[in-house]
N, C-alpha and C positions, 0 to 999 in steps of 0.2 A: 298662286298656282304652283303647282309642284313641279319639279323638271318629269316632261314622260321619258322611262325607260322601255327597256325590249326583253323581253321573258329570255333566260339561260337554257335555253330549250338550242337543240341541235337546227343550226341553220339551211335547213330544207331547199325551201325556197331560192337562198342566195348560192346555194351550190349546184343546183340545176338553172340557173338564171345564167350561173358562168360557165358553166359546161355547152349551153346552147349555145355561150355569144362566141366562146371559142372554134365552138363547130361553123357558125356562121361565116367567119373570119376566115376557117382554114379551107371547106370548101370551097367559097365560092374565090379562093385566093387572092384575099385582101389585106391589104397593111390595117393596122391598127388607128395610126395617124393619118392624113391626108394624103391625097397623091395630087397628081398633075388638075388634075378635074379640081379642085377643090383649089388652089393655086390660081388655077384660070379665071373660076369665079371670083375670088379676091380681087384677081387684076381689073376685071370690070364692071364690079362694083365700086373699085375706090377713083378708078379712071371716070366712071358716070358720077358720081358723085363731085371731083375738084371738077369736069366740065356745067356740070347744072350750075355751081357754086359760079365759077365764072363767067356764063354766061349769064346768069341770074344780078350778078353783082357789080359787072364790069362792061356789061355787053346787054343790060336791061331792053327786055321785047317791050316794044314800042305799045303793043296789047298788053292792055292787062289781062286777059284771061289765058294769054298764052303764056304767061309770070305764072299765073294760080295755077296753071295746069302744071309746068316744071315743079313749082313747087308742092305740088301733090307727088309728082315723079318723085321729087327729091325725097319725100316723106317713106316712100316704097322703098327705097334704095338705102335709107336709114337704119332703117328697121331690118333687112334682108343684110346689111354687115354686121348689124347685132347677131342675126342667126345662125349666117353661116363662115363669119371672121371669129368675132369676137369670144361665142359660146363655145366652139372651138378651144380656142388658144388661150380661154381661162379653163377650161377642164383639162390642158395638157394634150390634146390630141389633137392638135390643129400640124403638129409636126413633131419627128424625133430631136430634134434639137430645142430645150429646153428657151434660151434664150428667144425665138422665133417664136414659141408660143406665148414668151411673155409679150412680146412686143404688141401679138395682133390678141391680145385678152385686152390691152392699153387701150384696143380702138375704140374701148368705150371711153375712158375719159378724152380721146378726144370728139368725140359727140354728146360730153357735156355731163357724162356718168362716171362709175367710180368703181375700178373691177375688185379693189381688194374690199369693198362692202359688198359686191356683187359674189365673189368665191365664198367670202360670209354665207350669205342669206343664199343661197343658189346653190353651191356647190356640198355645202354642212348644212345647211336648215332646211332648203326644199328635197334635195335627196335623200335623208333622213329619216324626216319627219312628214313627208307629204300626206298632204290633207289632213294635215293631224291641226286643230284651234290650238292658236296659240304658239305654237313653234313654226308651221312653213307661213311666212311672210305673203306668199301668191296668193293666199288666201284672205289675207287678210285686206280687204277695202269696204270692209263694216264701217259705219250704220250703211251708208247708200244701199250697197248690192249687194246681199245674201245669198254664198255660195255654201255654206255647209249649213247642215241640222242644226250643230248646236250653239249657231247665233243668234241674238235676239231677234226676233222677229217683229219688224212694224209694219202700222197699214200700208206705207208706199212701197213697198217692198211687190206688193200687187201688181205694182205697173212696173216692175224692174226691167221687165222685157222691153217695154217702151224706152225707155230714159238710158238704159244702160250701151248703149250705142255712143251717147252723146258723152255720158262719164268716161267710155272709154280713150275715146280723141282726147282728152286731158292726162292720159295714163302718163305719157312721156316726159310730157312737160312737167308733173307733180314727181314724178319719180326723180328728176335734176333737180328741181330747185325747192323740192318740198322733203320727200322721204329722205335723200342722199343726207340732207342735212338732219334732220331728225332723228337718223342714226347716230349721227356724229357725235350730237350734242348731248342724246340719251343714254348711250352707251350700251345700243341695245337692237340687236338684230332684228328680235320680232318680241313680241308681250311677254313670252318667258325663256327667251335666249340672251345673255349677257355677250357684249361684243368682244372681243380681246381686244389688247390694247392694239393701236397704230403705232407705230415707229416711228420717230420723228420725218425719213423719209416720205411716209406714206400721208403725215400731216402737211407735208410739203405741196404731193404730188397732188392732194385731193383740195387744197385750195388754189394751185397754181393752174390745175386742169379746168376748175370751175370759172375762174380769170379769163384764161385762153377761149374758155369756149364761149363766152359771152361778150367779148372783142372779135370772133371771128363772124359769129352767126348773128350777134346785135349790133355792135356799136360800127365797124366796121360798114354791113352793111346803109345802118343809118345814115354813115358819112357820105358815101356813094350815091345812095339813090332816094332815102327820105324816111322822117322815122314812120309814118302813116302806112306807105306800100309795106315796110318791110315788118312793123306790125302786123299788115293783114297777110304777108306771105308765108312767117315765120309760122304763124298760128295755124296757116292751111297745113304746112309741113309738119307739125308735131302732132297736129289732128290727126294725119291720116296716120303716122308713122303708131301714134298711139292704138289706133284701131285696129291696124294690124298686127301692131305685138300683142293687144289683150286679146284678138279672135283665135290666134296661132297657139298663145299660151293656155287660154281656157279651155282650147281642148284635149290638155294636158288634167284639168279637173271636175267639170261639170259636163259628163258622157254618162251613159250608161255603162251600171256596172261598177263604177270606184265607187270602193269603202273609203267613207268618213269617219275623223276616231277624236272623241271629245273628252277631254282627260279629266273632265270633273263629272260627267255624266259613264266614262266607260272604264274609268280608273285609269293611274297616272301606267299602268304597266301595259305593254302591248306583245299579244301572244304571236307567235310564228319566227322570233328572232329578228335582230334586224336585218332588213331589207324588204321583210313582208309589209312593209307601211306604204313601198315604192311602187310594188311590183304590178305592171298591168295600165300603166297612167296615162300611156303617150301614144299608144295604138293611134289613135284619130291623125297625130301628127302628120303622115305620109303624105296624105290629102292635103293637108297645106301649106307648107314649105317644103318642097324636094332636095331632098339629102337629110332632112332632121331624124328622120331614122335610122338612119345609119350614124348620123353623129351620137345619136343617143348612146348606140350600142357602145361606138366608140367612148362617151363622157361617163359610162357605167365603170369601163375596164380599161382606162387608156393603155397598162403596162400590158 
């Protein structure tokens, strides 16, 4: 497959895109980066988060169903520093001080992810190239579940409405200890994006984070409470966290209304310049995690 490019055509689209987010900003007189509100939330997601962990691990309810329910909690609370820490502070607008955003972009490796694969595929391949086969990565969970035209289509694909609930709960889990590595090894963001190289640092960070986080949230726990509960807690916890990073994010692509662009059916070139591949994707967002819209704007234009 060819690399898609963006037609040399005057970019329309991406100069009214930042003329509105600037009028958004200056109206309604808001910073660019985070303010106190966004801070706050940090504070009590990460504070909910080491209390579930410790009462979960050090302080185990005598109920099990009152374990599985924390650890449903926990899975919500995962997922929601992905959103509103992490996505943040890898796009550079989680704060004016550079350092700060590196720190809370890191919150993924320590929940067992990897932000400089993540600014990869996320920050250069899904904003990009979105919806585009073969270059944006969110797209890509072919054969199972069929989100654009131009993927093969098979007969189970029929009941993807059915089954695709229960694929989802495995999102997170496959994403740590299946995709992060398959990147690594393949050298390769998405089917036709080549990864840059890592730094020996970042070789460092992206095995010593995967270590860390599978001594905190497995072995650890096993030592404390048993490997059997912490088996069936962990699973509840990456299930739900799973189900609600794919519901939140799908409706960044399968709405009405987004154009699909398939580079061997619509050619490798795409007309309206780049940004028009982006533009229009995340409306739904609002609706389901609060603040995502505003971060977006903010993840479009940090400066």
């Amino acid at each position: 497959m060819q690399p898609t490019t963006f037609a040399r055509t005057a970019p329309v689209f991406f100069q009214r895109l930042r003329e509105e987010t600037e009028a958004y900003f200056k109206e309604n007189n808001l910073r660019k980066t985070g303010d106190w509100r966004l801070y706050l939330k940090t504070g009590i997601l990460l504070t909910a988060l080491a209390t579930l962990y410790v009462v979960l691990v050090f302080f185990t309810p005598s109920s099990a169903w009152i374990a599985l329910g924390l650890c449903a909690i926990m899975g919500v609370v995962v997922a929601s520093i992905g959103f509103n820490v992490m996505h943040d502070g890898a796009h550079g607008s989680y704060s004016r001080r550079k350092w700060v955003n590196e720190v809370m972009g890191h919150s993924l490796n320590f929940l067992g992810g990897n932000v400089y694969l993540w600014k990869l595929k996320h920050n250069e391949n899904h904003h990009t190239f979105t919806n585009i086969e073969g270059m944006d990565d969110d797209i890509d969970i072919k054969p199972f579940i069929r989100v654009h035209p131009g993927q093969k289509r098979y007969w189970f694909h029929r009941f993807q409405h059915v089954y695709s609930l229960f694929l989802y709960g495995s999102t997170y889990l496959f994403w740590i200890f299946y995709n992060d590595l398959r990147k690594y090894f393949s050298g390769k963001v998405a089917d036709a994006t080549p990864m840059k190289p890592m730094s020996v640092r970042e070789h460092i960070l992206f095995w010593a984070s995967k270590v860390f986080y599978v001594g905190l949230f497995l072995v650890l726990p096993m030592f404390m409470v048993g490997v059997l509960p912490v088996l069936l807690g962990y699973g509840v916890m990456v299930f739900v966290a799973g189900v609600v990073i794919s519901v939140v994010f799908q409706l960044a692509h399968v709405v009405e209304y987004t154009d699909f662009h398939h580079p061997e059916m619509d050619g490798e070139r795409i007309e309206g310049g780049m940004g028009g591949a982006s533009g229009g994707h995340h409306g739904q967002l609002r609706h389901a995690q609060p603040g995502m819209e505003l971060a977006l704007r903010r993840a479009q234009f940090p400066d």
